[in-house]
C-alpha positions in Angstrom: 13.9 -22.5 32.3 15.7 -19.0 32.1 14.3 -15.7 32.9 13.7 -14.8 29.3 11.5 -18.2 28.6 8.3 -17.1 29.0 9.2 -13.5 27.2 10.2 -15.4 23.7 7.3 -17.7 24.0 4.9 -14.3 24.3 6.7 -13.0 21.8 6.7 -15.9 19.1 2.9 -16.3 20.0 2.2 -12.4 19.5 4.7 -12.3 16.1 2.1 -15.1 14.8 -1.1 -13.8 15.5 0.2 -10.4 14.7 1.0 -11.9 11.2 -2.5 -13.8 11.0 -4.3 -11.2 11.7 -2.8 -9.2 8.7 -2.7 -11.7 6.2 -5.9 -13.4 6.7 -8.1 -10.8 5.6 -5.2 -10.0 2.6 -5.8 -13.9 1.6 -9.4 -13.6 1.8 -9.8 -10.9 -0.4 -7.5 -12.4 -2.9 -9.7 -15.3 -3.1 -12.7 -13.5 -3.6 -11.0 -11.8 -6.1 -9.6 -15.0 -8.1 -13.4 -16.6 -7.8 -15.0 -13.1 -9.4 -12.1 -13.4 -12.4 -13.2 -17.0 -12.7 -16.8 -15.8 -13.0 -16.3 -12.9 -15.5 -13.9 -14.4 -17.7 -16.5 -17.2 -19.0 -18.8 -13.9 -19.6 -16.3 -11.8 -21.1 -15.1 -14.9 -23.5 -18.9 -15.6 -24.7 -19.4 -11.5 -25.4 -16.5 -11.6 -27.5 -17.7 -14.6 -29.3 -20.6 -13.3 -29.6 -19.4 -9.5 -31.3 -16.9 -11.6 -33.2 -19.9 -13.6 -35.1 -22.2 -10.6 -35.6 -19.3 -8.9 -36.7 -18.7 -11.8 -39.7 -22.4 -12.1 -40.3 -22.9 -8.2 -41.0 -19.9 -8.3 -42.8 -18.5 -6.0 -41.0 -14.2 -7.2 -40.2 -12.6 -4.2 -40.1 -14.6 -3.0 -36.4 -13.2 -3.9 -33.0 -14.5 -5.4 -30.3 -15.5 -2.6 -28.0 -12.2 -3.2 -26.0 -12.5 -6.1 -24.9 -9.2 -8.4 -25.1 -8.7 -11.3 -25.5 -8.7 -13.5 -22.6 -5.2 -15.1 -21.9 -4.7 -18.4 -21.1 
């Protein structure tokens, strides 16, 4: 083994945890994240349902929906 061996080796190792220890809390959050969107859009999609009948049973098409959009996908 050369001289520089054991300095790429420590290096390599470090460059690795270095970039663990970034984007592990980065991909947690985006998780958490993606699960809460998963959560609200069921909620949001029944609300809108919801305005969207009382809105046809007062008679009332020509009101928004209190900004809500529509939910894509």
């Amino acid at each position: 083994m050369s001289e520089y061996t054991l300095l790429i080796i420590v290096t390599v190792v470090g460059f690795f945890a270095l970039a663990a220890a970034l984007l592990v809390p980065v991909w947690k959050f985006l998780r958490r994240e993606e699960q809460f969107n998963q959560e609200t859009d069921g909620f949001l999609r029944d609300e809108l349902a919801r305005r969207r009948a009382r809105r046809l049973r007062d008679g009332n098409h020509d009101q928004d929906d209190g900004g809500i959009a529509e939910p894509v996908g």
